[in-house]
MIKEZA-567875 format. One record per residue (C-alpha): residue in three letters; x, y, z. Coordinates in Angstrom, 2 decimals, m for minus. Example, Ala and Ser with C-alpha at 12.3 -4.5 7.8 and 13.67 -1.06 7.14 Angstrom:
+---------+---------+---------+---------+
| residuo |       u |       v |       w |
+---------+---------+---------+---------+
|     ALA |   12.30 |   m4.50 |    7.80 |
|     SER |   13.67 |   m1.06 |    7.14 |
+---------+---------+---------+---------+
***
This chain:
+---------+---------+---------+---------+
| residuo |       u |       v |       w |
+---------+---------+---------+---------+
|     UNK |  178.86 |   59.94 |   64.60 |
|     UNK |  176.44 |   58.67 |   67.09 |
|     UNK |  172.31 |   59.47 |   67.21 |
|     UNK |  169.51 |   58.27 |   68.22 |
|     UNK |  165.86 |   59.23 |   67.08 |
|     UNK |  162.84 |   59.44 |   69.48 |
|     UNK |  159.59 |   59.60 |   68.61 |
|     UNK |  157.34 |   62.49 |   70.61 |
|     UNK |  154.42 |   62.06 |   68.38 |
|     UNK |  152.63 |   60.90 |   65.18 |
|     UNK |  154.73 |   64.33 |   63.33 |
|     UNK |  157.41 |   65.43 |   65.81 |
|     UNK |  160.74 |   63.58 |   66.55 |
|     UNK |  164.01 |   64.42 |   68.44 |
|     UNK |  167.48 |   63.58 |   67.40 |
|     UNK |  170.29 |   63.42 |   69.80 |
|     UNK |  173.52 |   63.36 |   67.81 |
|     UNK |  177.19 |   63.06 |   69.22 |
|     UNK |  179.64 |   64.58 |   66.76 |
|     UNK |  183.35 |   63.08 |   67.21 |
|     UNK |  185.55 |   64.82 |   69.35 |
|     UNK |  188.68 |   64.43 |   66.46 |
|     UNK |  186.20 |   66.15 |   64.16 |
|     UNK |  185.07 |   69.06 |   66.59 |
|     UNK |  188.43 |   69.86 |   67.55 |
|     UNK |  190.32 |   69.95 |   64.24 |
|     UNK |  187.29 |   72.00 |   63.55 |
|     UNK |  188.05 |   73.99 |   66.62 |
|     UNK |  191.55 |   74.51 |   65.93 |
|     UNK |  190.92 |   75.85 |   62.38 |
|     UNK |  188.60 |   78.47 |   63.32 |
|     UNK |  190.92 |   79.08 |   66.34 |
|     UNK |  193.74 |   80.00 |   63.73 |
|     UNK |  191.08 |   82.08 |   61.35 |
|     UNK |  190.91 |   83.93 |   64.61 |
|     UNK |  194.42 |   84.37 |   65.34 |
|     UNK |  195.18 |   86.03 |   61.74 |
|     UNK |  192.54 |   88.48 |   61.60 |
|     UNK |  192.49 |   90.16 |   65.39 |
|     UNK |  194.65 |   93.20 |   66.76 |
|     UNK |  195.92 |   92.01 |   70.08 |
|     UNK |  197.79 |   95.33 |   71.69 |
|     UNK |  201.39 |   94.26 |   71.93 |
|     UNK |  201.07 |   91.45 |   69.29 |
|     UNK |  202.00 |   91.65 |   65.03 |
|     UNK |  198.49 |   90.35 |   63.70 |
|     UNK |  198.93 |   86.86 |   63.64 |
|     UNK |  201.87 |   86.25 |   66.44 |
|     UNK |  199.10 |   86.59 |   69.34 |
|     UNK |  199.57 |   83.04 |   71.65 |
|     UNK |  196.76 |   80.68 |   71.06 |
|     UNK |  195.86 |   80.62 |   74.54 |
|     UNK |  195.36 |   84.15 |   74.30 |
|     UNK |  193.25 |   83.99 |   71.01 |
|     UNK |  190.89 |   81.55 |   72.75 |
|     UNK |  190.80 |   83.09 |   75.97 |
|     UNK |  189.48 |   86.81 |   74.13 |
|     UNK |  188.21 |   85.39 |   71.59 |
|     UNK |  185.75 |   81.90 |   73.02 |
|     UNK |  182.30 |   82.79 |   72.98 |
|     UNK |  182.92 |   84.02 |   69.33 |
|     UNK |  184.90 |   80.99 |   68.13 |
|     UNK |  181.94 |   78.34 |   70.00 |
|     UNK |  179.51 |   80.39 |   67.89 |
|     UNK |  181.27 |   79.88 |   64.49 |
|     UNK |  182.23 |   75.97 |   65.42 |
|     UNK |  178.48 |   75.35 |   65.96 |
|     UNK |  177.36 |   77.13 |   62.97 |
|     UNK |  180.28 |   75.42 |   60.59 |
|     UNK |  179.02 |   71.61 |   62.28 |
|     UNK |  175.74 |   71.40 |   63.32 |
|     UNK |  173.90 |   72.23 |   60.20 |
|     UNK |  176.02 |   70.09 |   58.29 |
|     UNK |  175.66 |   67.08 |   60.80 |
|     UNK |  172.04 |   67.68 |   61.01 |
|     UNK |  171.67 |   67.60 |   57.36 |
|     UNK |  173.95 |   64.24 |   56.71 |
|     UNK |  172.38 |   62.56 |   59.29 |
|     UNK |  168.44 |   63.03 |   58.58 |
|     UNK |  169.65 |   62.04 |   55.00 |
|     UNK |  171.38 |   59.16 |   56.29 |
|     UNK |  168.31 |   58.18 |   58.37 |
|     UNK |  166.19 |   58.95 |   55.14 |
|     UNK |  164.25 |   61.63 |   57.02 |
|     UNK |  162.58 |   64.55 |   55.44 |
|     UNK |  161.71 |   67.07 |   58.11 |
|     UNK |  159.27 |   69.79 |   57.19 |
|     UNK |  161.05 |   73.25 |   58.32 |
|     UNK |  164.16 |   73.55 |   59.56 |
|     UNK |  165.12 |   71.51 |   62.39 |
|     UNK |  165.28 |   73.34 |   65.98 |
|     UNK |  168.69 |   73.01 |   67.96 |
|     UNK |  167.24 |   72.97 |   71.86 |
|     UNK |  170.39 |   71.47 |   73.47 |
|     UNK |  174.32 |   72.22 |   73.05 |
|     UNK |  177.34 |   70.78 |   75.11 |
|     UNK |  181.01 |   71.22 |   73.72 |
|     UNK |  184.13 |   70.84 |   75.56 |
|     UNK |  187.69 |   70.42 |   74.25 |
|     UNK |  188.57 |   67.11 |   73.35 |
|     UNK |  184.88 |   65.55 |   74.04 |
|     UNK |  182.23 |   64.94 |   71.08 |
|     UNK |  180.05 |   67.86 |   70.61 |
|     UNK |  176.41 |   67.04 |   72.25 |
|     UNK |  173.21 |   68.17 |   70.63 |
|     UNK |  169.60 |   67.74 |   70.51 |
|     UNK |  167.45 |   68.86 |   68.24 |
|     UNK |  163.62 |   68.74 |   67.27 |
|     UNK |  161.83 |   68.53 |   64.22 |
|     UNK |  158.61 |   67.75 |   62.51 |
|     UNK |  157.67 |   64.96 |   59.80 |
|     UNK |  155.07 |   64.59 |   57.28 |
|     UNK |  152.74 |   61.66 |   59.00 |
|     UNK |  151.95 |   58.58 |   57.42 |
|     UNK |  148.37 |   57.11 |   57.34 |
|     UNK |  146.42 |   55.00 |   55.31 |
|     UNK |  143.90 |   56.51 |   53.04 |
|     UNK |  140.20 |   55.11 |   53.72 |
|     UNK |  138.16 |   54.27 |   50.08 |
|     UNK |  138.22 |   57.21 |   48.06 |
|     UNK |  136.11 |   55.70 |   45.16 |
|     UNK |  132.42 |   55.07 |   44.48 |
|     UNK |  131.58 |   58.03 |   47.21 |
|     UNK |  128.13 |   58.69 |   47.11 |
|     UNK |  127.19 |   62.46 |   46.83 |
|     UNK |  124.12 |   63.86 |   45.56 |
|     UNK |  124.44 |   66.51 |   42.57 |
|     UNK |  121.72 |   69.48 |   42.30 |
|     UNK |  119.51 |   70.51 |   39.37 |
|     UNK |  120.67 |   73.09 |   37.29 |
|     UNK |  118.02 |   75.93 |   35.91 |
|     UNK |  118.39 |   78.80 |   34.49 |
|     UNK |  115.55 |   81.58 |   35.32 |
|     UNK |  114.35 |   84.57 |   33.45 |
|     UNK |  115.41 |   86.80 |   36.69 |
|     UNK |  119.25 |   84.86 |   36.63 |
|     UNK |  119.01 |   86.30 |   32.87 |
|     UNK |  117.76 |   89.81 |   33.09 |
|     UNK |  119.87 |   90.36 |   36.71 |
|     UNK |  123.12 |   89.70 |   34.09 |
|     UNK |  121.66 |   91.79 |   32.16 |
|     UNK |  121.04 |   94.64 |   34.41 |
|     UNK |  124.68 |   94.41 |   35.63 |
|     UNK |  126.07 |   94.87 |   31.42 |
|     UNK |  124.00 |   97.58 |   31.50 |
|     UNK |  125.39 |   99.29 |   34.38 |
|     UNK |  128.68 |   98.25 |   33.01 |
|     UNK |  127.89 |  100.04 |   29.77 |
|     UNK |  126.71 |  103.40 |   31.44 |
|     UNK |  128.37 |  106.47 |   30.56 |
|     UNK |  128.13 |  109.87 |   32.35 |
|     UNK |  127.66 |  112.89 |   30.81 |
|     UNK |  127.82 |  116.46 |   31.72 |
|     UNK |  124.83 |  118.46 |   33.30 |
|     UNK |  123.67 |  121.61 |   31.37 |
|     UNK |  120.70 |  123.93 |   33.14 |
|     UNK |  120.18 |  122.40 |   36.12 |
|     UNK |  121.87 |  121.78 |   39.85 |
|     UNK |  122.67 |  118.49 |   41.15 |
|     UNK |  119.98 |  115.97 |   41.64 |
|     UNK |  120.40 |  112.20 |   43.59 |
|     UNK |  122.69 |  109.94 |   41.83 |
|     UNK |  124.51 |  112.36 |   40.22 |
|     UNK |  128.36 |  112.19 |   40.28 |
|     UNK |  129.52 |  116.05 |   41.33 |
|     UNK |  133.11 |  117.10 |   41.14 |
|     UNK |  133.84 |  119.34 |   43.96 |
|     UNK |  136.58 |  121.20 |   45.59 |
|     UNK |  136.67 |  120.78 |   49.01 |
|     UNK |  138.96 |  122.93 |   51.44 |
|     UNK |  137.80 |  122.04 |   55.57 |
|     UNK |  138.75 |  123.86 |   58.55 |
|     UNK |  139.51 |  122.64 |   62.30 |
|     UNK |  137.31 |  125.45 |   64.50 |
|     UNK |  139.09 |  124.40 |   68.03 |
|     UNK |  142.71 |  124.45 |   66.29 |
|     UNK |  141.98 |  126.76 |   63.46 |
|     UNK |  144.55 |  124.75 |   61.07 |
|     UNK |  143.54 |  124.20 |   57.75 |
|     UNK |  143.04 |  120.58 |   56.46 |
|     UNK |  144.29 |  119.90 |   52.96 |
|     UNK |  142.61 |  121.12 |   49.60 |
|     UNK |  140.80 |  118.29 |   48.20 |
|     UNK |  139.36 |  117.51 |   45.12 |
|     UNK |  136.93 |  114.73 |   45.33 |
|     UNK |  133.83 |  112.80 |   43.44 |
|     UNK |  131.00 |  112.61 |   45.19 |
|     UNK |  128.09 |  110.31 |   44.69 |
|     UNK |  125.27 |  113.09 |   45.55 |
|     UNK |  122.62 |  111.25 |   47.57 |
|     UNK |  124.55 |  108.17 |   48.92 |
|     UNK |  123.73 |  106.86 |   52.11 |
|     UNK |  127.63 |  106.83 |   53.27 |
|     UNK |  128.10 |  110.80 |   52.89 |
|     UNK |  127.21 |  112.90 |   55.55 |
|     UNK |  123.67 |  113.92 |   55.72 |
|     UNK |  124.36 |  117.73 |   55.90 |
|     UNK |  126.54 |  116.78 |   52.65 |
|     UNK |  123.86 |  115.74 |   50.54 |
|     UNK |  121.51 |  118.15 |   51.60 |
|     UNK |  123.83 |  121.15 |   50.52 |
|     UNK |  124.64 |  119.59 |   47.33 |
|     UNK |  121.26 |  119.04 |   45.96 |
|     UNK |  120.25 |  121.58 |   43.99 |
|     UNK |  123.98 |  122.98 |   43.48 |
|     UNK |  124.89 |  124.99 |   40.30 |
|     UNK |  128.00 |  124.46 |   38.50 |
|     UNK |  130.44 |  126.98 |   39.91 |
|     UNK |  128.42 |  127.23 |   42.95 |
|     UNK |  129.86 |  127.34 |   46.51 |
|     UNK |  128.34 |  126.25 |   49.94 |
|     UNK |  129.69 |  125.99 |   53.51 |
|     UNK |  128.90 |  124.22 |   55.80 |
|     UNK |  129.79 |  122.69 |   59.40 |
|     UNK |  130.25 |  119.03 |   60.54 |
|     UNK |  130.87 |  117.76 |   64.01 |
|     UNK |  132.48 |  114.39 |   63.86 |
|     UNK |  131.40 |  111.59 |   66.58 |
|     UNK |  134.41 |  111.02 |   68.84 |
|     UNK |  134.16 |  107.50 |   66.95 |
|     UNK |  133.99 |  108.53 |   63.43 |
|     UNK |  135.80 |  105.53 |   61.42 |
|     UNK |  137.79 |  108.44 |   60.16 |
|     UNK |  140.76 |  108.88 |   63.01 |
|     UNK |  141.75 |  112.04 |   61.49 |
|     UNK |  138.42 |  113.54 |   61.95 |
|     UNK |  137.32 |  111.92 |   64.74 |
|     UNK |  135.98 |  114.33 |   67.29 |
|     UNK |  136.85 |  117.60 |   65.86 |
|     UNK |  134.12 |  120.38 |   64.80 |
|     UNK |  134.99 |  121.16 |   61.00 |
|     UNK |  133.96 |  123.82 |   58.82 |
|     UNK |  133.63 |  123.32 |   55.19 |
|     UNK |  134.06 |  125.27 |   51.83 |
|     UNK |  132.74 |  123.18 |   49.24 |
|     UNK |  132.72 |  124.37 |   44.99 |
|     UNK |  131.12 |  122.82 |   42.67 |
|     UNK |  133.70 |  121.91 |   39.63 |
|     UNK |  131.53 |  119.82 |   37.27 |
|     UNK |  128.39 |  117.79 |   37.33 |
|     UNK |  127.68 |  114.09 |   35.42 |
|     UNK |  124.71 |  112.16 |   35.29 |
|     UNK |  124.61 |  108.54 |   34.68 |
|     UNK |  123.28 |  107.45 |   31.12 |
|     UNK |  122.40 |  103.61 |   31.28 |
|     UNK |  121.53 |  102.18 |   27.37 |
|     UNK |  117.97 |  100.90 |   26.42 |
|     UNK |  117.83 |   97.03 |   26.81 |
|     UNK |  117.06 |   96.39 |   22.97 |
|     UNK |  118.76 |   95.00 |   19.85 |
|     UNK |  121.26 |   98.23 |   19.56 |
|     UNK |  122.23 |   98.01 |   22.92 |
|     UNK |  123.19 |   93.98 |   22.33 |
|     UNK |  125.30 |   94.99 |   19.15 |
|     UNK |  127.18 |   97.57 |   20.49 |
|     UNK |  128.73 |   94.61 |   22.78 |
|     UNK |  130.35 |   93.42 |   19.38 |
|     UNK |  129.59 |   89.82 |   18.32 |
|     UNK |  125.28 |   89.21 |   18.79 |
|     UNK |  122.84 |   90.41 |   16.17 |
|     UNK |  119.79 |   90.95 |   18.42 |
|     UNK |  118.79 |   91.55 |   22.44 |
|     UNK |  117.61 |   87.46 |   21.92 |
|     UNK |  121.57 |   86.11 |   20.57 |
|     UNK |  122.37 |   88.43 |   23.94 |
|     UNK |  119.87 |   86.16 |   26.01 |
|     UNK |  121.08 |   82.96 |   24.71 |
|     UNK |  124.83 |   83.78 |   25.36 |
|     UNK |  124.13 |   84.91 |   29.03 |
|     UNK |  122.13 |   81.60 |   29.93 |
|     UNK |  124.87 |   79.38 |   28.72 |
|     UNK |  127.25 |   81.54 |   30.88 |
|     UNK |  124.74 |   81.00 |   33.73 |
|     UNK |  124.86 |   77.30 |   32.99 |
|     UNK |  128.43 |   76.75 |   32.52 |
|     UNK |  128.93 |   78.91 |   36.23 |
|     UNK |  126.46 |   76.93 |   37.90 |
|     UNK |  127.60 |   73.22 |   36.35 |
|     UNK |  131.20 |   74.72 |   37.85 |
|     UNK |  129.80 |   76.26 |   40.92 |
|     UNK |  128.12 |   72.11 |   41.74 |
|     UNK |  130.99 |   70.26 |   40.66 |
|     UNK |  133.18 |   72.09 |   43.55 |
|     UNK |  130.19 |   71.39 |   45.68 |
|     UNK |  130.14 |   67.29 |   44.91 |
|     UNK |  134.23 |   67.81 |   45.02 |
|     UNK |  133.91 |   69.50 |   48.78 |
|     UNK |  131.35 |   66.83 |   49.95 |
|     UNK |  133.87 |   63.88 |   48.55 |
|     UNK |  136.88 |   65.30 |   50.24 |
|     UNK |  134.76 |   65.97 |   53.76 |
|     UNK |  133.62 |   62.51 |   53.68 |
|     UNK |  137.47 |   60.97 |   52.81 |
|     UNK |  138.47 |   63.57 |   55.55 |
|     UNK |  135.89 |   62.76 |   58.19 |
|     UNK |  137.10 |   58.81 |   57.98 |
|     UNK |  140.91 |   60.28 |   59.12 |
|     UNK |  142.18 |   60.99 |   62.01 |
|     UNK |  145.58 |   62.62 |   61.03 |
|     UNK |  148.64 |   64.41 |   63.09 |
|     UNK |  149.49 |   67.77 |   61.36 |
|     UNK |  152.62 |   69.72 |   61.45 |
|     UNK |  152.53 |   72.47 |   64.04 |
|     UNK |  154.55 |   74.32 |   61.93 |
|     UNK |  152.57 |   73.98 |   58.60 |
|     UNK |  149.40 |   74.56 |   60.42 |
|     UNK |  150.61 |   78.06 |   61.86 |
|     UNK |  151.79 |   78.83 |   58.26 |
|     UNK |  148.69 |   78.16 |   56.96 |
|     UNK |  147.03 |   79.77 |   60.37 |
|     UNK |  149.06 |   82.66 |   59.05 |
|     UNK |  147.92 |   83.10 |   55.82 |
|     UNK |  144.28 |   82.21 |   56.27 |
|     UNK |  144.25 |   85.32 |   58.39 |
|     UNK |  146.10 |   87.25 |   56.59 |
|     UNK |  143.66 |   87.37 |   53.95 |
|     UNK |  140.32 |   87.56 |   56.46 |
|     UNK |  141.90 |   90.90 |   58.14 |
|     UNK |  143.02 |   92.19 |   54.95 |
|     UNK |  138.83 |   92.41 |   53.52 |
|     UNK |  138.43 |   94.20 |   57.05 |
|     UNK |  141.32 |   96.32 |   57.27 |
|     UNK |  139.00 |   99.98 |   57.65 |
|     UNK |  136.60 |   98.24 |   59.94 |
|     UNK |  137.06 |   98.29 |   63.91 |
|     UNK |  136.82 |   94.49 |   64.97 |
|     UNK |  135.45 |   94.02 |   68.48 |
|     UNK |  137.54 |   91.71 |   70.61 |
|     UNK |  135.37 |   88.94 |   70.40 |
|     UNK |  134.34 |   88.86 |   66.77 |
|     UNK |  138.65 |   89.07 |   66.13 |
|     UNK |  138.90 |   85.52 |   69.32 |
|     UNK |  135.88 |   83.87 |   67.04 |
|     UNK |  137.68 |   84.33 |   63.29 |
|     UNK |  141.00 |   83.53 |   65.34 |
|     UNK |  139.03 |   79.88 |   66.35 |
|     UNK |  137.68 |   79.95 |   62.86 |
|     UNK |  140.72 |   80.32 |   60.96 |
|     UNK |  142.81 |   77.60 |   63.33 |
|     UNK |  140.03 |   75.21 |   62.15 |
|     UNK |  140.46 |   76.13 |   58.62 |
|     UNK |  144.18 |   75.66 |   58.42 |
|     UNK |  143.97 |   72.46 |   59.86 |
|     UNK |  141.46 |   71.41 |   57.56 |
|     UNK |  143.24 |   72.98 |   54.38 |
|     UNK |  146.54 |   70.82 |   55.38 |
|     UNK |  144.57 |   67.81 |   56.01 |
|     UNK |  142.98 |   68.10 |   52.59 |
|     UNK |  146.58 |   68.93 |   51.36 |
|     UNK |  147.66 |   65.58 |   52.66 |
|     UNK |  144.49 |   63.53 |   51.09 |
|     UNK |  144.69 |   64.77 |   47.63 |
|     UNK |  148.75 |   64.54 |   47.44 |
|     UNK |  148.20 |   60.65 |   49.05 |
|     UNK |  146.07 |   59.88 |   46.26 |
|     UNK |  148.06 |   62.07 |   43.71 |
|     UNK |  150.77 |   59.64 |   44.16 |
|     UNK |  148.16 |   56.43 |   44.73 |
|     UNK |  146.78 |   56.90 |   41.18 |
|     UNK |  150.31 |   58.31 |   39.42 |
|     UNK |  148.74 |   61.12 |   38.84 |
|     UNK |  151.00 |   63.75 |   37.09 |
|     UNK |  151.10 |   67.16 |   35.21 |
|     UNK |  152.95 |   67.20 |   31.91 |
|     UNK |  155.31 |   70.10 |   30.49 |
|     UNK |  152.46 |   70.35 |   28.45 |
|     UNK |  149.56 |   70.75 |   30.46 |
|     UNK |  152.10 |   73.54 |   32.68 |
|     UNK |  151.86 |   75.47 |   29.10 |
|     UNK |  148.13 |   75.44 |   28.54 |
|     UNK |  147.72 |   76.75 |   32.04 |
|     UNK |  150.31 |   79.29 |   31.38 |
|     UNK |  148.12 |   80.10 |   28.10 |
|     UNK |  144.75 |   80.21 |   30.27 |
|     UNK |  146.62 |   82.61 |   32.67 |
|     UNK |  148.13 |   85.00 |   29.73 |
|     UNK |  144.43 |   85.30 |   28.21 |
|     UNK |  142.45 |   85.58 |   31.89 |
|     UNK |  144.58 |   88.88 |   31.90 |
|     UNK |  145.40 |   89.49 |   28.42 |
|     UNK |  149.19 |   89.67 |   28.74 |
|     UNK |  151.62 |   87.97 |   26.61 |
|     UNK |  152.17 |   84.65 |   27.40 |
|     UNK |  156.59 |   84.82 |   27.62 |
|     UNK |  155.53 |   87.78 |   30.02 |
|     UNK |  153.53 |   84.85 |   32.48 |
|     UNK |  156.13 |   82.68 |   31.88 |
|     UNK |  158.91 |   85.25 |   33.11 |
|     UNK |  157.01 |   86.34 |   36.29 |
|     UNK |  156.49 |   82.64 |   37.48 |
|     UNK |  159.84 |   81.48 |   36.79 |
|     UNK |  161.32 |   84.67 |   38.71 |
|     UNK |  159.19 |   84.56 |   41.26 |
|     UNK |  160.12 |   81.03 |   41.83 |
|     UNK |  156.09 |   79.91 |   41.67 |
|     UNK |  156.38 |   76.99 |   38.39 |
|     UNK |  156.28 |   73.88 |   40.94 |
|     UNK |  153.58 |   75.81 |   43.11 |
|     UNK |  151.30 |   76.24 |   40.06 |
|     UNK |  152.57 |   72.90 |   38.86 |
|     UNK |  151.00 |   71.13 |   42.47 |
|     UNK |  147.53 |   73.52 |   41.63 |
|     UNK |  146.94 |   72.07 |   38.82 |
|     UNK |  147.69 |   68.20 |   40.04 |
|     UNK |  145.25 |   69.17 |   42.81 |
|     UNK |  142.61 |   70.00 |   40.45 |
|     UNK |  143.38 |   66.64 |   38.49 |
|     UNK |  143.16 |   64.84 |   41.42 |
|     UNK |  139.94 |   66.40 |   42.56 |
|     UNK |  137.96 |   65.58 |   39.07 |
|     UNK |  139.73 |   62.27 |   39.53 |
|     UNK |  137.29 |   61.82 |   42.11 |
|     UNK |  134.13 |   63.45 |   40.94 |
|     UNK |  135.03 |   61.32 |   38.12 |
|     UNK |  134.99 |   57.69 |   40.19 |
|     UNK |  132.34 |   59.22 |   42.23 |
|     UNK |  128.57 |   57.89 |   42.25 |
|     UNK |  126.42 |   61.19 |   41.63 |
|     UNK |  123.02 |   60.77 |   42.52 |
+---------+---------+---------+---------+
***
């Protein structure tokens, strides 16, 4: 087998590969006599159809299943042999076969690139003061007492702001007189999203009560289905609840099982605070150290990684917008944003894994179970049940590399001079 590797750039390289023409054609012949056993030929027993025939009917198809028995299989043996690892699967540009010649192919494929990692030690970043204020403390607060609120039914009185009103809800089109579907909803009586005519008809509403009303939707309403259409409304009032939120005192701090006073309470929240922010500035002295390794690189990156990751990135920004219309040039500026950030997720990839391997950094069986642990706890489901879910869904050496990223990053907060 012949080949010959060019280089197109620091990550991509072509292989040209000429695979021997005894090979191809016992190759050929086989597949020629798969054919011949298998296909109805009028006038023929199946099987007793001439070659020549077989072929001639039968080429396109046969070609197709000699290049898909060889090439992979060359491909493969010969990256090996050239102790290549191409990222993706190589792409097949160029095919030439004729009987009794080598089969011809290019192909193209991509490479991780090597570099040379600048000093990654001794990087100076500057760490900020941690403090803990009296409004940090009683916002917490606030939000475990929202948290704790109950609601509780309404007796002797209509619906007032901030109340949270049951209500059946049947709605009319007046152009096509069709009848939209009953609905039973909660509504939030007061809140700025509902429809101002909404709120107005609910205050004051009894229990049992009914009210109609008309709403003519904007041609733009966010809501497609209602979008432009005049709609008439029958709304009932089912059930009214008001929202109870508990005294901030000592009862209020024992009912949240484990502190004796509103004071233990106090104490517990500001070394939650502390603990948060200590976390929230180490990932800021980690960010700064990886910028500044980054910013000394100048690194080729796999197209095809980067689109992956290109991919993903907005995947997820789209998804958090997904009931919002996005004008055309807010959608071209998180398309330039997210290209950035891909690249500069894979070239932080690349950094950490260099210096992963640098310092012999590894994860033990070991620490793979205490992270399985943390994960069973975080959402209080037995730990074989984690275990089961990564292993099936094939995600062990994925959460494996996590947690060597996160060793390697407090490897270098820990070499790091903090200021």
């Amino acid at each position: 087998m012949k080949s010959n590797i060019k280089i197109l750039n620091e990550c991509k390289r072509e292989i040209e590969l000429d695979i021997e023409a005894d090979e191809v054609m016992k190759e050929f012949e086989r597949i020629v006599t798969q054919f011949s056993s298998r296909a109805k030929i009028p006038g023929f027993r199946p099987g007793k159809a001439p070659r020549d025939i077989i072929k001639q009917r039968f080429y396109p198809e046969i070609k197709e299943s000699l290049f898909n028995s060889l090439v992979p299989k060359a491909l493969s043996g010969e990256l090996k042999t050239q102790n290549l690892n191409p990222v993706g699967m190589p792409v097949v540009n160029d095919l030439h076969f004729k009987e009794g010649q080598p089969l011809h192919l290019k192909a193209q494929f991509e490479v991780w690139p090597e570099f040379s990692l600048p000093e990654y030690k001794k990087i100076k970043v500057k760490k900020n003061e941690i403090s803990v204020t009296e409004e940090d403390i009683n916002k917490s607060l606030e939000e475990l007492r929202l948290r704790s609120a109950q609601y509780v039914p309404v007796k002797g009185r209509g619906v007032i702001e901030e109340d949270y009103v049951v209500v059946e809800l049947k709605g009319k089109d007046l152009k096509t007189k069709k009848f939209l579907p009953q609905e039973k909803v909660v509504i939030l009586a007061g809140h700025a999203e509902n429809e101002e005519i909404l709120n107005k008809k609910l205050l004051g509403s009894m229990t049992g009560e009914e009210k109609n009303f008309t709403i003519d939707y904007d041609k733009n309403h966010q809501n497609k289905k209602l979008a432009g259409k005049e709609i008439e409304y029958n709304l009932k009032v089912i059930s009214i609840k008001e929202k109870k939120i508990p005294a901030l005192d000592d009862e209020f701090a024992k009912e949240l099982g484990e502190f004796k006073s509103l004071k233990d309470l106090k104490e517990k929240i500001k070394k939650e605070i502390i603990s948060s922010k200590e976390k929230a500035t180490r990932q800021e002295m980690a960010e700064e150290i990886i910028k500044k390794i980054s910013d000394r690189l100048s690194i080729g990156l796999p197209e095809t990684l980067v689109e992956q990751e290109y991919v993903a990135i907005m995947r997820h920004l789209l998804s958090s917008r997904v009931k919002q219309d996005i004008k055309k040039e807010d959608l071209e500026k998180l398309k330039s944003e997210g290209k950035v950030k891909a690249e500069q997720n894979l070239k932080n990839h690349l950094i950490l894994k260099k210096i992963a391997e640098k310092e012999s950094l590894k994860v033990s069986d070991q620490e793979l179970h205490e992270k399985f642990k943390e994960i069973a706890k975080a959402n209080n489901v037995p730990l074989a049940q984690v275990i089961e879910s990564v292993n099936k869904e094939g995600k062990r050496e994925e959460l494996r590399s996590s947690i060597l990223f996160k060793k390697t990053v407090d490897f270098l907060v820990e070499h790091a001079i903090i200021e």
